[in-house]
C-alpha positions in Angstrom: 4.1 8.8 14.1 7.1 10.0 12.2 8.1 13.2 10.4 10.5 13.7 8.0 11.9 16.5 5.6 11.7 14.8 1.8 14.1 15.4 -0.8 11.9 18.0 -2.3 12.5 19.7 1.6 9.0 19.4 2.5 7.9 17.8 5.8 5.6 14.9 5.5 4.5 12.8 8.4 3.5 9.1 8.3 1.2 7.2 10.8 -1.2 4.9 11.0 -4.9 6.0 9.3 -7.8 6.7 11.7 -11.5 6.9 11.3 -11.3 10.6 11.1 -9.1 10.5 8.0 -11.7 9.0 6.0 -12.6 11.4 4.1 -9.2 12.9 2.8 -8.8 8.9 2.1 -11.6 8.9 -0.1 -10.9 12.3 -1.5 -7.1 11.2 -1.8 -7.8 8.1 -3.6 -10.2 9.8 -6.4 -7.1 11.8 -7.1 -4.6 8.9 -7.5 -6.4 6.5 -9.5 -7.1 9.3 -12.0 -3.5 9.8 -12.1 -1.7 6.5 -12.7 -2.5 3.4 -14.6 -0.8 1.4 -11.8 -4.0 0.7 -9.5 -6.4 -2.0 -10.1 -9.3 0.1 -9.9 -9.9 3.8 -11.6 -12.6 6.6 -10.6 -15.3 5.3 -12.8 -15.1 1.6 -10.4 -14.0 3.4 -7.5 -14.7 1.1 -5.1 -14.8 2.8 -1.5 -17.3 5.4 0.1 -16.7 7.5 3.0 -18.9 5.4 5.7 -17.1 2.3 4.4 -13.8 3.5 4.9 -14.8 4.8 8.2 -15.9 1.0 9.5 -13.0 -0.3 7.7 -10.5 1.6 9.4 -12.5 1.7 12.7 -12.4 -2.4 12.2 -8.6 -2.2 11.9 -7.1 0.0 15.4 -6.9 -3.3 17.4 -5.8 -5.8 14.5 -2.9 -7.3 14.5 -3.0 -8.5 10.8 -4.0 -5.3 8.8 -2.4 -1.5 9.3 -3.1 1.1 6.9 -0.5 4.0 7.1 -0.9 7.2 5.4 1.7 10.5 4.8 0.2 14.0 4.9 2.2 16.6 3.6 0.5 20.5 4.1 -2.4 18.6 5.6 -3.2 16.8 2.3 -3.1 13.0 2.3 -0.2 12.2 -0.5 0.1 8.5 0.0 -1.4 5.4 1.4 -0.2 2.1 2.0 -2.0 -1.3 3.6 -1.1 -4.6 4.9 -4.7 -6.7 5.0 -4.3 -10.2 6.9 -6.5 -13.1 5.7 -8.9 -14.5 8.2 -9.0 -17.9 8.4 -6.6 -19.4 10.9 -4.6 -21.2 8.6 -3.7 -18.5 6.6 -3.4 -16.1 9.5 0.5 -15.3 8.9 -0.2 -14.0 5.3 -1.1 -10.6 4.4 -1.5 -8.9 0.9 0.2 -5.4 0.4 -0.5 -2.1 -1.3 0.9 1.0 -1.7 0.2 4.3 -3.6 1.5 7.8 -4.0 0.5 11.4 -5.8 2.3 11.6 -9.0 3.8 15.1 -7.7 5.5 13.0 -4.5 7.0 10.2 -6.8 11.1 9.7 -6.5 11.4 11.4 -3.6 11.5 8.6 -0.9 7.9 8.0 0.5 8.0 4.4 -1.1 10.4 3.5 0.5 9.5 5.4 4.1 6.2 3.6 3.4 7.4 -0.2 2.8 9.6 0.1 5.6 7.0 1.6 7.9 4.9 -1.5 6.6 7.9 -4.3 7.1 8.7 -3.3 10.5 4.7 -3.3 11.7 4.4 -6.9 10.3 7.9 -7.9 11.7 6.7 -6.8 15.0 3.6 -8.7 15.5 3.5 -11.9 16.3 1.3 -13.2 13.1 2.1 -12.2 9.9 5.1 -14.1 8.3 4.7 -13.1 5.0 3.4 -10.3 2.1 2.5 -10.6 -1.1 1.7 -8.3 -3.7 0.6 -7.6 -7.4 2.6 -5.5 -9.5 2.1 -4.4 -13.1 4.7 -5.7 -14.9 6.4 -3.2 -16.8 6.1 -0.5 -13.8 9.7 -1.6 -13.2 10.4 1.5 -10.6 8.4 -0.3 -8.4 9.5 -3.8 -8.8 12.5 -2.4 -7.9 11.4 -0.7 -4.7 10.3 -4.0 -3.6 13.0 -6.0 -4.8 15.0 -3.4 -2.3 13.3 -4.9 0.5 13.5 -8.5 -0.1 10.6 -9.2 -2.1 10.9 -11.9 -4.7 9.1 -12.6 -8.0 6.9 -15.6 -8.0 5.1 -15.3 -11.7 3.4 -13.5 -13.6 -0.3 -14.0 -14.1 -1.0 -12.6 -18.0 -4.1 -10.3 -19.1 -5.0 -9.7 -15.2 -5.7 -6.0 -15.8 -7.4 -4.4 -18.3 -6.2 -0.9 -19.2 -8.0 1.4 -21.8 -8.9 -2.1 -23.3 -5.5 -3.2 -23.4 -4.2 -6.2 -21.5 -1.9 -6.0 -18.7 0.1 -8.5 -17.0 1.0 -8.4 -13.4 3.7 -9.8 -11.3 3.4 -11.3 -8.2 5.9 -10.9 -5.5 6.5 -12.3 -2.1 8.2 -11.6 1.3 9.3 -14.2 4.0 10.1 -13.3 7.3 12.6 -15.5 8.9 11.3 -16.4 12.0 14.6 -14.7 13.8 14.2 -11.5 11.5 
């Protein structure tokens, strides 16, 4: 758990989600895919429900593969962020990333207090040895918050998304861990 004054000098604090923060989750994500164009999913395929976020999150205390972090701010969730682990054994030490934050919390550091957060929980297990993600391509604030911490672009896979019936690329982006990192 960690608590920090922003830049806009409110307090937020960051920790990992629990089962009892499903549904300001829920609630939280119905705001923030209304809001941006950067998710891969908007209210009207909104893809999660209350009880499954509870035996999702339930599912996750004890793994050591997938952490879901969230920042309150005025007991409000503003921003969510997950590392999911694959399951099969060969594919163990590779997780998928995401991240998202309330327009009215954007440039004011929680990216960055989230990937960190995220980094340094992978880094200090003992499994995962890399994270990928998807980014839209032209959200270039957030290519560079990952370029920040060490991801690199791999490619871009064309007309991934669609938008308002428009196509949308997206860029995928990885992060090694040295094994003395």
């Amino acid at each position: 758990m960690e608590t920090k004054t922003i830049r806009n000098k409110k307090t937020i604090l960051l920790r990992k989600a629990v089962p009892e923060d499903a549904k300001m989750i829920v609630d939280y994500l119905k705001k923030v895919c209304v809001e941006t164009d950067n998710l891969s999913f908007g209210l009207q395929d909104m893809p999660i429900t209350v009880e499954s976020e509870i035996e999702y999150l339930t599912a996750i205390q004890t793994s050591t593969t997938s952490v879901h972090f969230v920042v309150f701010c005025d007991d409000e969730v503003i921003a969510t962020s997950i590392i999911s682990g694959k399951s099969r054994p060969r594919m163990a030490h590779v997780a998928s990333l995401g991240i998202s934050v309330l327009r009215d919390y954007w440039h004011l550091g929680i990216g960055s207090l989230l990937m960190k957060a995220m980094i340094d929980w992978a880094k200090a297990g003992d499994v995962i040895r890399k994270i990928n993600l998807s980014v839209r391509s032209d959200n270039q604030v957030a290519v560079a918050l990952y370029r920040k911490f060490g991801f690199r672009y791999v490619g871009t896979l064309h007309d991934e998304m669609r938008v308002d019936g428009q196509s949308v690329d997206l860029d995928e982006m990885e992060l090694l861990f040295d094994d003395h990192d």
